[in-house]
Biopython code that builds the backbone (N, CA, C, O; Angstrom):
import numpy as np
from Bio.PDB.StructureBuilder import StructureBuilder

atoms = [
    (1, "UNK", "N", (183.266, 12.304, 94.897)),
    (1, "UNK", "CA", (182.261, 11.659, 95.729)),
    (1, "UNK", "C", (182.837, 10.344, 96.245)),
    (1, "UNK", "O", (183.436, 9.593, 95.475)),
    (2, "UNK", "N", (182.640, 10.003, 97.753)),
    (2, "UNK", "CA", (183.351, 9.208, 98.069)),
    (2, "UNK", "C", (182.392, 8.020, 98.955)),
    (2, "UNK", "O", (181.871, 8.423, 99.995)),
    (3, "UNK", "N", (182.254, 7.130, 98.701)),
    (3, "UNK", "CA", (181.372, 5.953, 98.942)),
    (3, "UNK", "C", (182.493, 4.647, 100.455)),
    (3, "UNK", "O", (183.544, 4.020, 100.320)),
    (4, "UNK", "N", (181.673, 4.774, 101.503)),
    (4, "UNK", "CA", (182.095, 3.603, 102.494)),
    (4, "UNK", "C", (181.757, 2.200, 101.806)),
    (4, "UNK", "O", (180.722, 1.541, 101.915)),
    (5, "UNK", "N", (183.123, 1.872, 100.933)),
    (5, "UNK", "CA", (182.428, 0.336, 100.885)),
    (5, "UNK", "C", (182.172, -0.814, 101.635)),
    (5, "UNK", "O", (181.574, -1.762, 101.125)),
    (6, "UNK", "N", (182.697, -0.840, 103.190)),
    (6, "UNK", "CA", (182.582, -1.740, 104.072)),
    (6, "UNK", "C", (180.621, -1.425, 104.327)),
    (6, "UNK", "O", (179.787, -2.329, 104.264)),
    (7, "UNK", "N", (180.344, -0.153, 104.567)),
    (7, "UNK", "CA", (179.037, 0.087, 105.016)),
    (7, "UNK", "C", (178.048, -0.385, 103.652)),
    (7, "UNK", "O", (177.018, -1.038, 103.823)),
    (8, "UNK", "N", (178.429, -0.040, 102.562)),
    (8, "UNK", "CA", (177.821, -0.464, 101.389)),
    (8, "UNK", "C", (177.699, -2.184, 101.354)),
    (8, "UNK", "O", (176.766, -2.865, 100.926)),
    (9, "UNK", "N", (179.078, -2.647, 102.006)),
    (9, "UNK", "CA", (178.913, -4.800, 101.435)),
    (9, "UNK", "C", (178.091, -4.997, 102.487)),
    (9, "UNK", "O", (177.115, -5.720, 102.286)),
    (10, "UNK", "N", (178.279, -4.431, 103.795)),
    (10, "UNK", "CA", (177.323, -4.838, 104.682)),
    (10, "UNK", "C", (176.097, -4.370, 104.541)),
    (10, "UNK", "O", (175.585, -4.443, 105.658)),
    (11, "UNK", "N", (174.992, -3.727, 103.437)),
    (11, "UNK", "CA", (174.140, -3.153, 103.247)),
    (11, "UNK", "C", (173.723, -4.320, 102.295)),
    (11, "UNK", "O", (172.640, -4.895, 102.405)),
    (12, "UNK", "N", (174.742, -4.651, 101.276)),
    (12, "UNK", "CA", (174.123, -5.485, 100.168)),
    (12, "UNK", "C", (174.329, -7.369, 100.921)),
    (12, "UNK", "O", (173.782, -8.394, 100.512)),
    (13, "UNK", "N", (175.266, -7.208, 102.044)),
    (13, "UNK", "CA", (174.878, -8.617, 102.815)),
    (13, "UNK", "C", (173.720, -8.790, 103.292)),
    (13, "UNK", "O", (173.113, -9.836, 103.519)),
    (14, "UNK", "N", (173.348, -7.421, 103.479)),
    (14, "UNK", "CA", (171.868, -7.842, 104.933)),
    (14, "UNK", "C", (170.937, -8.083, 103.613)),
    (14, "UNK", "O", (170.240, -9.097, 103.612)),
    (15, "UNK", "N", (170.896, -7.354, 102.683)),
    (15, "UNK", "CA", (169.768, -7.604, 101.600)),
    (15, "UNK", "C", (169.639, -9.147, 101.050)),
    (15, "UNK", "O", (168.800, -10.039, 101.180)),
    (16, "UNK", "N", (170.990, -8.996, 100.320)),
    (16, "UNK", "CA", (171.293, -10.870, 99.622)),
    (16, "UNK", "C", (170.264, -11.529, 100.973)),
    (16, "UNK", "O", (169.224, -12.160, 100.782)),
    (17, "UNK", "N", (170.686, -11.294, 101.943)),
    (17, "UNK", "CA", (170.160, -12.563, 102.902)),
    (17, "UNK", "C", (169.004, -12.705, 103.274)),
    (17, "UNK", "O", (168.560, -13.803, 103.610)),
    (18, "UNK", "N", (168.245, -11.504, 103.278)),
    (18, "UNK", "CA", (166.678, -11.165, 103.222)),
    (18, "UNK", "C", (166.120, -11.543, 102.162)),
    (18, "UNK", "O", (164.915, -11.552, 102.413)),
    (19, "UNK", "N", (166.305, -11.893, 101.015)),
    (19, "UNK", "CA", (166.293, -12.423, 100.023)),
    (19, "UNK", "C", (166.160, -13.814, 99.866)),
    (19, "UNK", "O", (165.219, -14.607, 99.828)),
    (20, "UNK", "N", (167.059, -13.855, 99.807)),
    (20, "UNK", "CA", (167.454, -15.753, 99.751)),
    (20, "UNK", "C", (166.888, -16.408, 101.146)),
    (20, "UNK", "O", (166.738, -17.625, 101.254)),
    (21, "UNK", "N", (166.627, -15.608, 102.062)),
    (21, "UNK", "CA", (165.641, -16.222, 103.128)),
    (21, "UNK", "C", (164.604, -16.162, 103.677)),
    (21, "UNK", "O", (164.102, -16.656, 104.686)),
    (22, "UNK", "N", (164.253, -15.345, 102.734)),
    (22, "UNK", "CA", (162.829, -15.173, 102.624)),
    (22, "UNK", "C", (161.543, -16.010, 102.262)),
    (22, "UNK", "O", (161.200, -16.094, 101.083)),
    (23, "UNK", "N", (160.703, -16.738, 103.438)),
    (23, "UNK", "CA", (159.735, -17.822, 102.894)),
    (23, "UNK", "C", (158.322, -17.182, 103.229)),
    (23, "UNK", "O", (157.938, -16.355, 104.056)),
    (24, "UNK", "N", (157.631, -18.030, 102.087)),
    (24, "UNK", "CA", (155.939, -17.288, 102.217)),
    (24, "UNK", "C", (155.115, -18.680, 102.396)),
    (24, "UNK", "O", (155.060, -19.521, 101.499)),
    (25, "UNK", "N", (154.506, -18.819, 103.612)),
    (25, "UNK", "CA", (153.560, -19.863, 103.529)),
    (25, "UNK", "C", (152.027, -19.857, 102.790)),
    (25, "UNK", "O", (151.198, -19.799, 103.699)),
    (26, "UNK", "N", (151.590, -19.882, 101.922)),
    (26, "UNK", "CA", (149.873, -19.338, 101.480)),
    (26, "UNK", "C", (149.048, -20.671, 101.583)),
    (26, "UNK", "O", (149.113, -21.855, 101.253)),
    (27, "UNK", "N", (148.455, -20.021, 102.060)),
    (27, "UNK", "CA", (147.265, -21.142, 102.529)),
    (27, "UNK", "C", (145.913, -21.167, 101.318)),
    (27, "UNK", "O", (145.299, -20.352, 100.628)),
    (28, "UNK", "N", (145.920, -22.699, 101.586)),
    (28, "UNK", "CA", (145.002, -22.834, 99.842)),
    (28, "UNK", "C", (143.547, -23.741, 100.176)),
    (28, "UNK", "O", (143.708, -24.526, 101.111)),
    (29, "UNK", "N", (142.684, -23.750, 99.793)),
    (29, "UNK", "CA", (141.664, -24.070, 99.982)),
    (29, "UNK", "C", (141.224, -24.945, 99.869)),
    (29, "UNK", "O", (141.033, -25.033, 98.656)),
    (30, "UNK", "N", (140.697, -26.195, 100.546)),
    (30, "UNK", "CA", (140.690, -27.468, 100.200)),
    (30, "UNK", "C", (139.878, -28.072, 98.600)),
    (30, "UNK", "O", (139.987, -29.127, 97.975)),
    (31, "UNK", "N", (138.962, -26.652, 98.352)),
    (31, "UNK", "CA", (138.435, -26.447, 97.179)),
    (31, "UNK", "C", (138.796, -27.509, 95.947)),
    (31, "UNK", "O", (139.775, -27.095, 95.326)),
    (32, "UNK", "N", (138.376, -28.525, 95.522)),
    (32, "UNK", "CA", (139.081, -28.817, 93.938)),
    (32, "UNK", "C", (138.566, -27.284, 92.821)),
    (32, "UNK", "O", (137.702, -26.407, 92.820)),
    (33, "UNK", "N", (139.635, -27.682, 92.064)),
    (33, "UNK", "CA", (139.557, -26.585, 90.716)),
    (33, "UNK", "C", (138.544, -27.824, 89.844)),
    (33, "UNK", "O", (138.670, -29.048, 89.881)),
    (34, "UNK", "N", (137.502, -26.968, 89.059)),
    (34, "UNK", "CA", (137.579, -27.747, 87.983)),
    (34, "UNK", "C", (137.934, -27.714, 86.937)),
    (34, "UNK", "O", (138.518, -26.716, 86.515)),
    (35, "UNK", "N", (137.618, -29.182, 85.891)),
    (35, "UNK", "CA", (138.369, -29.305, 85.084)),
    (35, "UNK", "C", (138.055, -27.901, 84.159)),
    (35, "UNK", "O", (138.979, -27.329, 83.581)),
    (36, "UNK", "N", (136.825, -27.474, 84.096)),
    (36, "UNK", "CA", (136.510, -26.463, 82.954)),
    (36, "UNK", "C", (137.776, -24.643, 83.141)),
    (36, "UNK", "O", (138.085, -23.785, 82.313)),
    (37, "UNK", "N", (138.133, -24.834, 84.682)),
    (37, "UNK", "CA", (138.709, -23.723, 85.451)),
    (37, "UNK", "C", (139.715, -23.730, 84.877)),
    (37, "UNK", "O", (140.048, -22.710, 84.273)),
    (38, "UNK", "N", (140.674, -25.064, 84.865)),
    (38, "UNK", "CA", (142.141, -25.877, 84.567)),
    (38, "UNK", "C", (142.108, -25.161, 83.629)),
    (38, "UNK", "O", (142.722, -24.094, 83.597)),
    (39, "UNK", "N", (140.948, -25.871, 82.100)),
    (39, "UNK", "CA", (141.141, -25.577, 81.108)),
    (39, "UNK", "C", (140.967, -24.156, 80.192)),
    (39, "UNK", "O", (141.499, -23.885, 79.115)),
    (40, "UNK", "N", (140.332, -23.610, 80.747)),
    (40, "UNK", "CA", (140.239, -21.970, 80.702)),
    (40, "UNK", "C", (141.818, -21.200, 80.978)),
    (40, "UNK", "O", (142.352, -20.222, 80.457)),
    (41, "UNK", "N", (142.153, -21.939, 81.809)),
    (41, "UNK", "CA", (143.548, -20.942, 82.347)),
    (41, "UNK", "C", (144.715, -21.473, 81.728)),
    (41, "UNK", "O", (145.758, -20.863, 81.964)),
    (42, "UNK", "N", (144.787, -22.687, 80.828)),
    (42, "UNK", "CA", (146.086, -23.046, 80.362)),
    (42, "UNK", "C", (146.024, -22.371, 79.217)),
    (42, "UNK", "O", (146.987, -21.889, 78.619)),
    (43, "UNK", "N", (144.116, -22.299, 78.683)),
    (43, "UNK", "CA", (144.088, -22.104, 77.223)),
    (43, "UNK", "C", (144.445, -20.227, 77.264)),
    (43, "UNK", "O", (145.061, -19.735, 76.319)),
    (44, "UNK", "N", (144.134, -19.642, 78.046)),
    (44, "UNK", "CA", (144.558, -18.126, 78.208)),
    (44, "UNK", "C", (146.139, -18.394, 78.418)),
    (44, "UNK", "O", (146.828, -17.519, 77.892)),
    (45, "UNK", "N", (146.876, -19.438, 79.089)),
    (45, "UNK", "CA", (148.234, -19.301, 79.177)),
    (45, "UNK", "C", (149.085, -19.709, 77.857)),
    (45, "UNK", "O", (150.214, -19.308, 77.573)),
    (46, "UNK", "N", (148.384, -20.478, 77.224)),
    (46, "UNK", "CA", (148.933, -20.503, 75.749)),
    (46, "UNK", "C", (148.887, -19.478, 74.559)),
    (46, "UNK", "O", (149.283, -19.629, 73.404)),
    (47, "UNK", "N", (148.325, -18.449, 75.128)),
    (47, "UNK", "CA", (148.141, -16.814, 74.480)),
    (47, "UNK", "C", (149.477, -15.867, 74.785)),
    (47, "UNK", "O", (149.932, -14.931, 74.127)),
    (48, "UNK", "N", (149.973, -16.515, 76.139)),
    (48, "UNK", "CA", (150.940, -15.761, 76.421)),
    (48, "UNK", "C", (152.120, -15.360, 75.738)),
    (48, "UNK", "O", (152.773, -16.222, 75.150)),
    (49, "UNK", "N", (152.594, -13.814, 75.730)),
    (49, "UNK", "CA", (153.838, -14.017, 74.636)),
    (49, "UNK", "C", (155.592, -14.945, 75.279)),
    (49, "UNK", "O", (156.126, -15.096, 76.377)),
    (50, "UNK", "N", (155.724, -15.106, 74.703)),
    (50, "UNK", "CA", (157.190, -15.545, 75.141)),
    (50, "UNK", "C", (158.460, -15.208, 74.643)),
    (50, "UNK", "O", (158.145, -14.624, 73.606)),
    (51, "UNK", "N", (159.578, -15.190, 74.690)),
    (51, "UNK", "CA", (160.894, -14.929, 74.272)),
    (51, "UNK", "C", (161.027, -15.517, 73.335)),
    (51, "UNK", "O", (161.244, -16.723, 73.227)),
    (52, "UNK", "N", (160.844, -14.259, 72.046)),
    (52, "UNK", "CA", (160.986, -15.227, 70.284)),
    (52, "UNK", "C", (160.471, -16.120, 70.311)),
    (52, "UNK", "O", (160.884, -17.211, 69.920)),
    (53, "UNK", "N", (159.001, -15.763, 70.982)),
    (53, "UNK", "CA", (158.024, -16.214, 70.167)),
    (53, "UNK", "C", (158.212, -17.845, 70.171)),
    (53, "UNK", "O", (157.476, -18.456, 69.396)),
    (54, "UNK", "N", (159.107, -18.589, 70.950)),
    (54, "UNK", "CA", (159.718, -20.223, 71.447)),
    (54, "UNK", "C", (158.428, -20.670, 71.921)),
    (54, "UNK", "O", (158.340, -21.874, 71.679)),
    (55, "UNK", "N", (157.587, -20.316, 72.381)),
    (55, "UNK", "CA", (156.884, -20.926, 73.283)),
    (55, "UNK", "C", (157.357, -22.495, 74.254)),
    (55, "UNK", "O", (156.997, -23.665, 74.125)),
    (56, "UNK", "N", (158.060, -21.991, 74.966)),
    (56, "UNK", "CA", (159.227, -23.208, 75.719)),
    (56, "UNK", "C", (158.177, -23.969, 77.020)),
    (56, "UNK", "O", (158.789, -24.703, 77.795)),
    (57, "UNK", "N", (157.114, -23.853, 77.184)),
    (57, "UNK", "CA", (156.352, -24.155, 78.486)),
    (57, "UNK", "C", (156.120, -25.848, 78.018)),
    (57, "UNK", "O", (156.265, -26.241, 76.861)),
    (58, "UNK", "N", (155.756, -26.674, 79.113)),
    (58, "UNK", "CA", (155.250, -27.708, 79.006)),
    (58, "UNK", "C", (154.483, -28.191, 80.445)),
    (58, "UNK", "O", (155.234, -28.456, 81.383)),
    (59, "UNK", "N", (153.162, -28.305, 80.635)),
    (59, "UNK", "CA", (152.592, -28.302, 81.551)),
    (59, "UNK", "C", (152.131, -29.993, 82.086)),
    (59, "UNK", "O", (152.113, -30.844, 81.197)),
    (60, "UNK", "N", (151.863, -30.317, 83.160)),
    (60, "UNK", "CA", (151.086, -31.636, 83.547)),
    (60, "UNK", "C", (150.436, -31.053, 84.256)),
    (60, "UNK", "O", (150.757, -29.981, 84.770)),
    (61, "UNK", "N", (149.171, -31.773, 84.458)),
    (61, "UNK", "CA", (147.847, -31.561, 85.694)),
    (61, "UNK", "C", (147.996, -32.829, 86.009)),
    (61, "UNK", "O", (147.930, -33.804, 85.261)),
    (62, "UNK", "N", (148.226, -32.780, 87.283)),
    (62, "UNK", "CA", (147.742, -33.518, 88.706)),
    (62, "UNK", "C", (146.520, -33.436, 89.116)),
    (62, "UNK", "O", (146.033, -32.309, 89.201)),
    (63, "UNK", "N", (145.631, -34.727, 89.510)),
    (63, "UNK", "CA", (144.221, -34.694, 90.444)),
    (63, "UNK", "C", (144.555, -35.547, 91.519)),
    (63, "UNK", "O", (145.710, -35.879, 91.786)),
    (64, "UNK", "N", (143.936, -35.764, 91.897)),
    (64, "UNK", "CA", (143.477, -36.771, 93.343)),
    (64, "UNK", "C", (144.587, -37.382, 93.672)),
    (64, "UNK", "O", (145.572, -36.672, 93.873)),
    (65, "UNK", "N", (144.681, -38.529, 93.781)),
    (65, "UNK", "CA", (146.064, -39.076, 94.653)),
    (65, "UNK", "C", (146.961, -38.971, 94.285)),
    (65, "UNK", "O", (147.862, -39.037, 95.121)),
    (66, "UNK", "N", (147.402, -38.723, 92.718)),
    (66, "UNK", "CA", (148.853, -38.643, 92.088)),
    (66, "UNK", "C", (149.459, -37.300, 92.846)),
    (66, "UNK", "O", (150.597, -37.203, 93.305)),
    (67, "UNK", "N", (148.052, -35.922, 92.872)),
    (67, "UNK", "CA", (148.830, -34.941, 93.119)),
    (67, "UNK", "C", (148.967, -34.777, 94.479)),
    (67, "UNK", "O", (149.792, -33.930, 94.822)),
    (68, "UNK", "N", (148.239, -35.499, 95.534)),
    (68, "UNK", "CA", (148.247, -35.641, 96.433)),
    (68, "UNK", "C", (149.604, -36.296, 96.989)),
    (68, "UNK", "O", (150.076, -36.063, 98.101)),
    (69, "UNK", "N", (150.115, -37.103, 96.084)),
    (69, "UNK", "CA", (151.434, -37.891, 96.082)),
    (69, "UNK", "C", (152.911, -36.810, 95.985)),
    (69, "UNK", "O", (153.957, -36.727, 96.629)),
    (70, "UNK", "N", (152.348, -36.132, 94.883)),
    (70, "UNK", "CA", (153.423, -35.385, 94.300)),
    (70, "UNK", "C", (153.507, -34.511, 95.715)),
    (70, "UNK", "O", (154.306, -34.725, 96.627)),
    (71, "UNK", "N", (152.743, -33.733, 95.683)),
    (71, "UNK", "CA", (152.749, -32.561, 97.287)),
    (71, "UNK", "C", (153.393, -33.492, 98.236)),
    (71, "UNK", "O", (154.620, -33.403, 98.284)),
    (72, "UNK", "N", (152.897, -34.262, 98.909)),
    (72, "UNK", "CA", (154.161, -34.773, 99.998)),
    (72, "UNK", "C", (155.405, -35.086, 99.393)),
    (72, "UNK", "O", (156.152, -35.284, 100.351)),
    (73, "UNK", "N", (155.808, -35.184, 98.740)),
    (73, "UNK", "CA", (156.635, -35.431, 98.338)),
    (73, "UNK", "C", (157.869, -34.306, 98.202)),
    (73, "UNK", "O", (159.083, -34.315, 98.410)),
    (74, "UNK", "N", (156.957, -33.408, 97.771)),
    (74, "UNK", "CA", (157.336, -32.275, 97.696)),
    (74, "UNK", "C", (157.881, -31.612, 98.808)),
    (74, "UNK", "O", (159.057, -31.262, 98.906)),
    (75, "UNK", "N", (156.870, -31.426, 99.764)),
    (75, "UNK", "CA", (157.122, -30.498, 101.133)),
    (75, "UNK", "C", (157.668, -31.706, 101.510)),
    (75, "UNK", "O", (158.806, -31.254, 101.384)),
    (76, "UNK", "N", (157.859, -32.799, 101.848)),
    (76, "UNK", "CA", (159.275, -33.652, 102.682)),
    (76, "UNK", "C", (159.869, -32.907, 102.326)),
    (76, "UNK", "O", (160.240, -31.994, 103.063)),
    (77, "UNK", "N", (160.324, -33.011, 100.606)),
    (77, "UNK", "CA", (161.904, -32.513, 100.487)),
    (77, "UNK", "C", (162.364, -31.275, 100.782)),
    (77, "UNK", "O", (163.546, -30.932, 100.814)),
    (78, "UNK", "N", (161.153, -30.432, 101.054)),
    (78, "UNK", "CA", (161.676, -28.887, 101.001)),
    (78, "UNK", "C", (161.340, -29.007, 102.251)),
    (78, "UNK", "O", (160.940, -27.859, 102.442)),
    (79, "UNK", "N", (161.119, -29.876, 103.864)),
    (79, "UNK", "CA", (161.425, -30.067, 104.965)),
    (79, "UNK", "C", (162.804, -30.313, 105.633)),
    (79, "UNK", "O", (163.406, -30.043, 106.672)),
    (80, "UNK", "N", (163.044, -31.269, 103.939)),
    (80, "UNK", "CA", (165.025, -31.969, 104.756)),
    (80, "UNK", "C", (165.771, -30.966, 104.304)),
    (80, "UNK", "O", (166.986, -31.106, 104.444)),
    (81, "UNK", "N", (165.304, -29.797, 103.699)),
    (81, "UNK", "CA", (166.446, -28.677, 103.193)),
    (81, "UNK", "C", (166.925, -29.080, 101.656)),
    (81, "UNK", "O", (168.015, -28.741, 101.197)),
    (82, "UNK", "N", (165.757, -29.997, 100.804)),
    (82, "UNK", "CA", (166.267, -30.119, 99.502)),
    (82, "UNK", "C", (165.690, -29.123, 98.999)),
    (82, "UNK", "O", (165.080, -28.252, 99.619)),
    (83, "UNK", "N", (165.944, -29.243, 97.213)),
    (83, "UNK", "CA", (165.145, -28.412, 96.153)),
    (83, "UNK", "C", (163.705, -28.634, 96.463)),
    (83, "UNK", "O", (163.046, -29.325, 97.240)),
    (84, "UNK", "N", (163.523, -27.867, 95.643)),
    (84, "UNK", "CA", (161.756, -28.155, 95.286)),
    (84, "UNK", "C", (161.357, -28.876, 94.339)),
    (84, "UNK", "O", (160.157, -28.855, 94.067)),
    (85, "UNK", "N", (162.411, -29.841, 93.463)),
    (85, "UNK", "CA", (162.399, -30.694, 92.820)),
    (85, "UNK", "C", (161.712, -31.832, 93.327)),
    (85, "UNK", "O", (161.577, -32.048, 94.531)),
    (86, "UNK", "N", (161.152, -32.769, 92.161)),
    (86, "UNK", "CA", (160.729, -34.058, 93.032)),
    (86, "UNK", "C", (161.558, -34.735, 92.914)),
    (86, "UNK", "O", (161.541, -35.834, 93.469)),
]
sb = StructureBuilder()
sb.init_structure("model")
sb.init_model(0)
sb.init_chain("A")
sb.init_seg("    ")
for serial, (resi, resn, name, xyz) in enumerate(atoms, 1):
    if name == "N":
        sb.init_residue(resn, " ", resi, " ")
    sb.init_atom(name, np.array(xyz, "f"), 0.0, 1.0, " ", f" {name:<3s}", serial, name[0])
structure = sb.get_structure()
């Protein structure tokens, strides 16, 4: 059985790149969460299993202007072509 690998790298180029350039905008609701919502969903996320059982997560909640701070901050950087790091 005999395989074109030029047609194959150019198969797994077009993919890699569909991939790695692939962006999703989702649109979110000006809605606040509340706090009782927050806390319902971390306390179900601390149920979650994890890899040996490590439980490696560490979470912060953001409200009002801090997270409001953090988000621009955010989309600047992922405007100038940085991480999504802050």
């Amino acid at each position: 059985m005999s395989t074109n690998f030029q047609y194959q790298h150019a198969m797994d180029d077009d993919l890699l790149s569909s991939i790695a350039n692939r962006h999703c905008t989702r649109v979110f609701l000006k809605r606040p969460v509340s706090q009782e919502t927050i806390q319902a969903v971390l306390s179900a996320a601390a149920s979650a299993p994890s890899s040996q059982n490590n439980q490696p997560w560490q979470v912060t909640v953001l409200m009002g202007k801090s997270r409001d701070a953090l988000s621009a901050r955010l989309c600047a950087n992922f405007d100038q072509g940085g991480c999504t790091h802050p």
